[in-house]
C-alpha positions in Angstrom: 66.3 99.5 62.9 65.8 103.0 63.3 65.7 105.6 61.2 66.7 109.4 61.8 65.8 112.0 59.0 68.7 115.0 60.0 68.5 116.6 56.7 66.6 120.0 57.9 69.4 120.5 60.6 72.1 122.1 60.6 76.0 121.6 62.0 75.7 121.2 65.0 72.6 119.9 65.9 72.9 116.7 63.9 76.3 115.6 65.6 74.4 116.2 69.3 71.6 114.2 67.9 73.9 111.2 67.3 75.8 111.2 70.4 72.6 111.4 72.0 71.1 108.4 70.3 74.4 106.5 70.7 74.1 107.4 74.6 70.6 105.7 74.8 70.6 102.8 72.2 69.4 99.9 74.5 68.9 97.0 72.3 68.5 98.6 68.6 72.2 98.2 66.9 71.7 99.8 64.1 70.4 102.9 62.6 69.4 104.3 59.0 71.0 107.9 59.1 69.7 110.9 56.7 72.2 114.2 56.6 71.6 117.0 54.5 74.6 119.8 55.8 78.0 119.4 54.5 79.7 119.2 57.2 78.0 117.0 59.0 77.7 114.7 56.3 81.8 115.1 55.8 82.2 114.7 60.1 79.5 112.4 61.6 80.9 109.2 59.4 84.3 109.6 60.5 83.2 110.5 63.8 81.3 107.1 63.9 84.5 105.2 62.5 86.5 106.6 65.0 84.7 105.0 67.7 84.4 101.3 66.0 81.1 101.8 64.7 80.7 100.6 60.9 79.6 103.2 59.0 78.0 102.2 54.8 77.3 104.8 52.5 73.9 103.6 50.7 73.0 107.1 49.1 75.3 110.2 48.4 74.2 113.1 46.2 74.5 116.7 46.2 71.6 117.7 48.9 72.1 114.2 51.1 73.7 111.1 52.5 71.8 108.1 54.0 74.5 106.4 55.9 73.3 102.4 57.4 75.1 102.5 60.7 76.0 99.1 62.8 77.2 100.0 66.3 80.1 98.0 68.4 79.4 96.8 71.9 78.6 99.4 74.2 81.5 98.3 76.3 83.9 99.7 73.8 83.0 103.1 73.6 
């Protein structure tokens, strides 16, 4: 699993960061994901719904929300 810690960025940096990882994931599926700016804690779980990808809230509070994030096959996106 990997984990990315996104909380010191802000909108939009953390979005790039994801599409980037989701570009290059090889064999890792799934990924422990930190956000700390509102909007990309509102927009990056629904982005990642959008495209298939299951999305669980394990931590939301006012400064941050650890998402655990499965990915779909590669051939769907």
């Amino acid at each position: 699993m990997v984990e990315m810690d996104l909380r010191t960025l802000r909108c939009p940096e953390p979005l790039l960061r994801v599409k980037l990882w989701l570009r290059e994931a090889q064999d890792e599926r799934k990924l422990l994901l930190w956000l700390g700016d509102p909007g990309s804690r509102r927009d990056i779980p629904h982005y990642l719904t959008r495209l298939g990808h299951r999305c669980v809230t394990r931590e939301a509070c006012a400064s941050h929300l650890l998402l655990w994030v499965q990915l779909c096959h590669k051939e769907s996106l």
